[in-house]
Biopython code that builds the backbone (N, CA, C, O; Angstrom):
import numpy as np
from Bio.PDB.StructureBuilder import StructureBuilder

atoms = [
    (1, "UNK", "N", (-4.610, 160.600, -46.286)),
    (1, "UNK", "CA", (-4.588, 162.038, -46.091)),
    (1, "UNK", "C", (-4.098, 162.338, -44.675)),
    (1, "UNK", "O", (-4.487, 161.598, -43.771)),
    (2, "UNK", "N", (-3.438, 163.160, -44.452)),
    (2, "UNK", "CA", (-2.506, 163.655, -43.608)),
    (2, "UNK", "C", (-3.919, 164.274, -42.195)),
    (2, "UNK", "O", (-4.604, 165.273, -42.415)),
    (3, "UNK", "N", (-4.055, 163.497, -40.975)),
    (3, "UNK", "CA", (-4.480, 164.046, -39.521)),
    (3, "UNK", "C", (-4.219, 166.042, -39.769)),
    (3, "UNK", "O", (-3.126, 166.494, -39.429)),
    (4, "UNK", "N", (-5.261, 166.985, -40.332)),
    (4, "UNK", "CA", (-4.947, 168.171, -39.898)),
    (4, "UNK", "C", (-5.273, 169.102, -38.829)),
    (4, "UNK", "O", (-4.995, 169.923, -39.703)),
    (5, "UNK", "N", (-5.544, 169.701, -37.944)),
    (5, "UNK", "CA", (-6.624, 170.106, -37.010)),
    (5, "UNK", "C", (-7.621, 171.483, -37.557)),
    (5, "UNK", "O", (-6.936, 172.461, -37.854)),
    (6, "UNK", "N", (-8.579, 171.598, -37.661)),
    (6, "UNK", "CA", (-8.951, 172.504, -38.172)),
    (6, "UNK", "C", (-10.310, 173.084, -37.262)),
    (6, "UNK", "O", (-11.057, 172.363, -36.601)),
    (7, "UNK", "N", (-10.417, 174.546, -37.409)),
    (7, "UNK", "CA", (-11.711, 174.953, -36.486)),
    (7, "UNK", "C", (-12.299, 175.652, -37.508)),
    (7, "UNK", "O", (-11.838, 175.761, -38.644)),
    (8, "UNK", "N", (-13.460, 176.189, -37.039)),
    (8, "UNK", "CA", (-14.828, 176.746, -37.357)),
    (8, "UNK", "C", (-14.422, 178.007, -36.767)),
    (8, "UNK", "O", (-13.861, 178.115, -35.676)),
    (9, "UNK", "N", (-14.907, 179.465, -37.968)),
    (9, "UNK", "CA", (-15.052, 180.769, -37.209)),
    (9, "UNK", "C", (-15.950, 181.528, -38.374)),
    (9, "UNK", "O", (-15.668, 181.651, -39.566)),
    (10, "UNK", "N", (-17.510, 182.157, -37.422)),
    (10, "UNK", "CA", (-17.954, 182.508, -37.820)),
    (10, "UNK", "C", (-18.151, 184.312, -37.911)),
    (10, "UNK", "O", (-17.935, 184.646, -36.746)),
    (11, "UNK", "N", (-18.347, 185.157, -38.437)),
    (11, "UNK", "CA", (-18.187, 186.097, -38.655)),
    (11, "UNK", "C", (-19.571, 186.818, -37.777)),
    (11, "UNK", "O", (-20.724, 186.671, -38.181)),
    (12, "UNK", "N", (-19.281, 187.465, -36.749)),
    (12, "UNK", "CA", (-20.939, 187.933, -36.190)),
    (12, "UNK", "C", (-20.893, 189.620, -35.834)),
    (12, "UNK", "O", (-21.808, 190.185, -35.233)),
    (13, "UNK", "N", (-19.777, 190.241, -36.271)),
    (13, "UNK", "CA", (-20.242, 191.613, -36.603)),
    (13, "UNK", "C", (-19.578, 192.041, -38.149)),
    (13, "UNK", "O", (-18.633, 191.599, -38.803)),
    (14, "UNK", "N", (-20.427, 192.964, -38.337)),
    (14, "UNK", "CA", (-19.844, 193.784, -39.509)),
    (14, "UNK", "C", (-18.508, 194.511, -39.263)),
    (14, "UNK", "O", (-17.952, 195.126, -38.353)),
    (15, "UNK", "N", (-18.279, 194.137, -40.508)),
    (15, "UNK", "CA", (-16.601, 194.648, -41.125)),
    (15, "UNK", "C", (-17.091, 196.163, -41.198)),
    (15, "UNK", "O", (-16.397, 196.943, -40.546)),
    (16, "UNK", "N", (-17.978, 196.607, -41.762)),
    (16, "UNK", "CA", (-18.377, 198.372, -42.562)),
    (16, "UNK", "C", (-17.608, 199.130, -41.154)),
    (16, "UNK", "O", (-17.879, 198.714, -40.027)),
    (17, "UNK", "N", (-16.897, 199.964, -41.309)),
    (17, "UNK", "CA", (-16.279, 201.211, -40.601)),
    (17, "UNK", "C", (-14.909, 200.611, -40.055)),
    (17, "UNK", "O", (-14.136, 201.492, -39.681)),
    (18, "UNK", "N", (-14.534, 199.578, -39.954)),
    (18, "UNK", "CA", (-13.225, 199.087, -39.562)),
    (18, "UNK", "C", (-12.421, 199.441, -40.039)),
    (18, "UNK", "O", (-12.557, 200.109, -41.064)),
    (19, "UNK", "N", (-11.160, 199.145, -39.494)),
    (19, "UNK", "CA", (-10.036, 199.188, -39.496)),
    (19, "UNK", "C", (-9.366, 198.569, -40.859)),
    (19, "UNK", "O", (-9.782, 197.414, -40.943)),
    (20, "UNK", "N", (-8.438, 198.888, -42.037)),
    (20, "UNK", "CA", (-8.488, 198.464, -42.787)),
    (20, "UNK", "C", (-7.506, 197.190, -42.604)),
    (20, "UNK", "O", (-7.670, 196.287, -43.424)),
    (21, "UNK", "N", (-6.713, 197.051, -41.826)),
    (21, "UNK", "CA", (-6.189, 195.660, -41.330)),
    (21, "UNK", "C", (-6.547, 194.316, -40.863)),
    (21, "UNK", "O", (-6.003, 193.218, -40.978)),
    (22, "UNK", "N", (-7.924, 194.844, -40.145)),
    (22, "UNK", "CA", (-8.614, 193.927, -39.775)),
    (22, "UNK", "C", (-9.758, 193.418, -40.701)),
    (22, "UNK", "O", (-10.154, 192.252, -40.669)),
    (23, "UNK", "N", (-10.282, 194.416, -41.565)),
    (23, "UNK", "CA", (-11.109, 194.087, -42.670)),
    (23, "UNK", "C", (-10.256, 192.792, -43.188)),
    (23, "UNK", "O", (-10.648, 191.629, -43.285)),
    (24, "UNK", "N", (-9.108, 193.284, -43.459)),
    (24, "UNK", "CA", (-7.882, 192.298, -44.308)),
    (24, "UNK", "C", (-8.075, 191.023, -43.996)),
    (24, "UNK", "O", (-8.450, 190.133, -44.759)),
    (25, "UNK", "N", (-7.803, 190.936, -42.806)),
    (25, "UNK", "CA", (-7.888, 189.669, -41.764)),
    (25, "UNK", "C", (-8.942, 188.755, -41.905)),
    (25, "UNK", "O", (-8.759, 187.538, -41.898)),
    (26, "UNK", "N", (-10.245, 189.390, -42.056)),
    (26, "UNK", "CA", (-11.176, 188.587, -41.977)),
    (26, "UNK", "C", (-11.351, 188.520, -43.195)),
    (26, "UNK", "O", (-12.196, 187.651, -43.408)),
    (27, "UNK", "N", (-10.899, 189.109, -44.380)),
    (27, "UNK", "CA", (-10.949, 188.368, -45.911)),
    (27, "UNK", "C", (-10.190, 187.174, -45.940)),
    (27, "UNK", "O", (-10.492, 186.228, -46.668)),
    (28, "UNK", "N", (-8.891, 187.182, -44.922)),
    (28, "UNK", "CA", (-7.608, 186.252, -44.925)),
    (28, "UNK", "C", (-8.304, 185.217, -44.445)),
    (28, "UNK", "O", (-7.876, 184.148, -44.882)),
    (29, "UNK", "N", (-9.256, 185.115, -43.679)),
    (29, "UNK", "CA", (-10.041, 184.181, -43.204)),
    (29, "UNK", "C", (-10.855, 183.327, -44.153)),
    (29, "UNK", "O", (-11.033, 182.112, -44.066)),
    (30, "UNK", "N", (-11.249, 184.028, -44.930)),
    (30, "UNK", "CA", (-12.484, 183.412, -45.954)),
    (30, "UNK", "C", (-13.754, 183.765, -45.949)),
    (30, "UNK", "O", (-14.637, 183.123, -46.518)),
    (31, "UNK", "N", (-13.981, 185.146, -45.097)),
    (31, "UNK", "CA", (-15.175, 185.261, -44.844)),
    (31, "UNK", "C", (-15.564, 186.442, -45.541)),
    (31, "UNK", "O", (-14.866, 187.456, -45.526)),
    (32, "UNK", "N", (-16.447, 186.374, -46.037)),
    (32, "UNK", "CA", (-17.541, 187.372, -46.592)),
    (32, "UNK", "C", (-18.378, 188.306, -46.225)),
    (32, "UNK", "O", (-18.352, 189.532, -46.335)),
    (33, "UNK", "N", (-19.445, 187.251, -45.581)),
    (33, "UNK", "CA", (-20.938, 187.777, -45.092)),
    (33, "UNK", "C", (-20.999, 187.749, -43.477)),
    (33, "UNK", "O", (-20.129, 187.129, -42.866)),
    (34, "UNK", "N", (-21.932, 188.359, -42.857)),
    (34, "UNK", "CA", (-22.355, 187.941, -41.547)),
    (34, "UNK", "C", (-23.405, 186.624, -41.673)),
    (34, "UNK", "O", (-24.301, 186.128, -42.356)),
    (35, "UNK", "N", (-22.600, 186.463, -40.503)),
    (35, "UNK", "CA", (-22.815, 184.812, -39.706)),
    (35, "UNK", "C", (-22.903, 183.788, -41.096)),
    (35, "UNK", "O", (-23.857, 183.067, -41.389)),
    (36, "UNK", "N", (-22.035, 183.895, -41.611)),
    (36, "UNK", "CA", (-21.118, 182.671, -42.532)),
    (36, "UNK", "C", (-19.914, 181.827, -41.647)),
    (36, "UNK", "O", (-18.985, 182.243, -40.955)),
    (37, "UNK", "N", (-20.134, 181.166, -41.815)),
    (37, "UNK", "CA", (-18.973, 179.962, -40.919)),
    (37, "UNK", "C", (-18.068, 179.074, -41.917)),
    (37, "UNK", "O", (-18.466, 178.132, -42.602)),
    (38, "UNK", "N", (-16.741, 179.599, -41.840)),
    (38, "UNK", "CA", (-16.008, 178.890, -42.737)),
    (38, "UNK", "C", (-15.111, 178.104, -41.703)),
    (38, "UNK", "O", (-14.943, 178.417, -40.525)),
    (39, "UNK", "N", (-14.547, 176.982, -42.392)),
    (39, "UNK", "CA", (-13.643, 175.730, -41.660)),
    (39, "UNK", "C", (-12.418, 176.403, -42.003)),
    (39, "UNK", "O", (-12.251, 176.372, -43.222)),
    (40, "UNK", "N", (-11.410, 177.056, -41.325)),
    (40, "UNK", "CA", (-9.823, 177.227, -41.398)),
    (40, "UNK", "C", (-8.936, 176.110, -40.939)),
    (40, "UNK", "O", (-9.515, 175.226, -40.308)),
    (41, "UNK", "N", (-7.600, 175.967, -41.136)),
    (41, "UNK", "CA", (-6.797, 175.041, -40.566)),
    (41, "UNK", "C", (-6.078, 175.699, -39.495)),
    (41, "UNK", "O", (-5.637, 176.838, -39.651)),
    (42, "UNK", "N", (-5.937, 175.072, -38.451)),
    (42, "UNK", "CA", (-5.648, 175.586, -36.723)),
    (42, "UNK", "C", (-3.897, 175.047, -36.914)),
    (42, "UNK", "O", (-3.195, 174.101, -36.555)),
    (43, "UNK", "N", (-3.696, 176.993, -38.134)),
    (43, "UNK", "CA", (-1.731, 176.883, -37.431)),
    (43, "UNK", "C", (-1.845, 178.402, -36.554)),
    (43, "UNK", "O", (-2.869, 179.060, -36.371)),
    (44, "UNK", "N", (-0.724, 178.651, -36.179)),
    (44, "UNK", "CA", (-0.349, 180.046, -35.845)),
    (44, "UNK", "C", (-1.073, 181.007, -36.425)),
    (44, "UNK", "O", (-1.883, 181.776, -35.906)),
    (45, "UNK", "N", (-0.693, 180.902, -37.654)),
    (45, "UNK", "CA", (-1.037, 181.993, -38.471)),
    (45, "UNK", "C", (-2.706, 182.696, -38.609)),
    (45, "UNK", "O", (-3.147, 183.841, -38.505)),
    (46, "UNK", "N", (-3.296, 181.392, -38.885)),
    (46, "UNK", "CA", (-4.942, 181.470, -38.417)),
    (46, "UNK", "C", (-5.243, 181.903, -36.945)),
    (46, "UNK", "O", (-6.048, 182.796, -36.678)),
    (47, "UNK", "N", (-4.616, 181.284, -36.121)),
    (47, "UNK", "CA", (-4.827, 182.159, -34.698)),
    (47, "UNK", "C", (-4.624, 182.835, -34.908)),
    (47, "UNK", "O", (-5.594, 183.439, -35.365)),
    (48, "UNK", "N", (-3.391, 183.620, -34.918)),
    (48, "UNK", "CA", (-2.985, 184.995, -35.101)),
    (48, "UNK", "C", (-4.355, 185.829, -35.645)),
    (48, "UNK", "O", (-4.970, 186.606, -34.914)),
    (49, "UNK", "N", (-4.654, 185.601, -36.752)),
    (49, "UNK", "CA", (-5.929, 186.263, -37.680)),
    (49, "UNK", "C", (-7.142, 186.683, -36.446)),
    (49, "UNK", "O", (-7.633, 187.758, -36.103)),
    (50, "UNK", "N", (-7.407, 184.732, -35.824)),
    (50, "UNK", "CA", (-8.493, 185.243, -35.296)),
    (50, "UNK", "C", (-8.156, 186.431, -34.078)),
    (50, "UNK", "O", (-8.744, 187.496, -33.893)),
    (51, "UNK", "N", (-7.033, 185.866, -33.352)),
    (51, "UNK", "CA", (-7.293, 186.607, -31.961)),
    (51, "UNK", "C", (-7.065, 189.049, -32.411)),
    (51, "UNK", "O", (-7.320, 190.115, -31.851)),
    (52, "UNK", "N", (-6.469, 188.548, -33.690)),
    (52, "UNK", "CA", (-6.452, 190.236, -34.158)),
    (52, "UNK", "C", (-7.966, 190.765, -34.013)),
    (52, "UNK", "O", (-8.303, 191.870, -33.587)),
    (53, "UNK", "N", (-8.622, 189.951, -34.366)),
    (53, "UNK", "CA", (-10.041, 190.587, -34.979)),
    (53, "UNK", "C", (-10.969, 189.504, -34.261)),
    (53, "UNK", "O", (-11.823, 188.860, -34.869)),
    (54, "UNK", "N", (-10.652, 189.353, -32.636)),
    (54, "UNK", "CA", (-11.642, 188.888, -31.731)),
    (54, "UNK", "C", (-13.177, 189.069, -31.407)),
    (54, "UNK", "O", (-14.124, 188.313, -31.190)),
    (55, "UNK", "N", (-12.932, 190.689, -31.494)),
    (55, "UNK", "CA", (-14.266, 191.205, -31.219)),
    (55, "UNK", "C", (-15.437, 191.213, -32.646)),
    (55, "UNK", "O", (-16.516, 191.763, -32.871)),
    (56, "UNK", "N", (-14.540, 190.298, -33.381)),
    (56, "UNK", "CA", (-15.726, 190.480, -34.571)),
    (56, "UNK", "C", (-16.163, 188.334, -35.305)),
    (56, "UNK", "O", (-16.984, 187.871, -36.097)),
    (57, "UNK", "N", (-15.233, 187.829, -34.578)),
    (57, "UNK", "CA", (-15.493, 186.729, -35.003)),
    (57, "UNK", "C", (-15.442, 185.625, -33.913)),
    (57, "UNK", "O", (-14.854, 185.648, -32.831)),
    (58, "UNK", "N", (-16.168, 184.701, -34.441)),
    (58, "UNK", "CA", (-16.669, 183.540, -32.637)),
    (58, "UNK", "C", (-16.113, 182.303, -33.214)),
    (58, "UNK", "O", (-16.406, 181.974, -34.363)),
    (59, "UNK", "N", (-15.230, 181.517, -32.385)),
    (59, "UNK", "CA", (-14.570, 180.194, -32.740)),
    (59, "UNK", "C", (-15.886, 179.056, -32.168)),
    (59, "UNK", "O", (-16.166, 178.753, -31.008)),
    (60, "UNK", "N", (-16.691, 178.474, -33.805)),
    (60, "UNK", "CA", (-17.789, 177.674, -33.298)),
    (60, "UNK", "C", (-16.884, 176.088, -32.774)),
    (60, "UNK", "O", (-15.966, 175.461, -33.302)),
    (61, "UNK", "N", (-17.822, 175.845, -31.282)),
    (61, "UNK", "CA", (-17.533, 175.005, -31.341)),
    (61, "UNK", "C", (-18.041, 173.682, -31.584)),
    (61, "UNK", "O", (-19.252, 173.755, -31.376)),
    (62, "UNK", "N", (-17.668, 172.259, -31.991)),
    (62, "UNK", "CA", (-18.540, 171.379, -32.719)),
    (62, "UNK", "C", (-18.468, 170.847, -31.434)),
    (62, "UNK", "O", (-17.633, 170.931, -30.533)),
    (63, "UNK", "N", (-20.573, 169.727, -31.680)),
    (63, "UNK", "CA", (-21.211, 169.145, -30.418)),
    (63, "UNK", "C", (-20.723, 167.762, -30.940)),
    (63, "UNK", "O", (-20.952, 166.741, -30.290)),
]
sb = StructureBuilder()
sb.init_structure("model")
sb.init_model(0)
sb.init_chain("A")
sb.init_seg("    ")
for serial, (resi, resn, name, xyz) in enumerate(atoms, 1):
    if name == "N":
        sb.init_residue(resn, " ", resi, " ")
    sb.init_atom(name, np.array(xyz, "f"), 0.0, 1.0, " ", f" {name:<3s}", serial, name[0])
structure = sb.get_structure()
């Protein structure tokens, strides 16, 4: 299986009253619920996602 890099981003405010782009974003993500932590794969495109919708999601980092 192919070396991929992948991060952790967990969801720690509510979507309710947002922006409907950024709602988007964080569906594009995989996320659902508050403070659910899904594993994405670390291309552009996933950055892109997160840094749109910064103020609503935290890049966990592993110990």
């Amino acid at each position: 299986m192919a070396d991929k890099s992948t991060m952790k981003v967990k969801l720690v405010r509510s979507m309710h009253g947002r922006i409907k782009g950024h709602e988007e974003c964080v569906r594009g993500l995989g996320l659902r619920r508050m403070h659910q932590v899904v594993e994405v794969e670390d291309t552009p495109a996933t950055r892109g996602m997160v840094n749109k919708v910064y103020y609503m999601v935290q890049v966990v980092e592993e110990s």
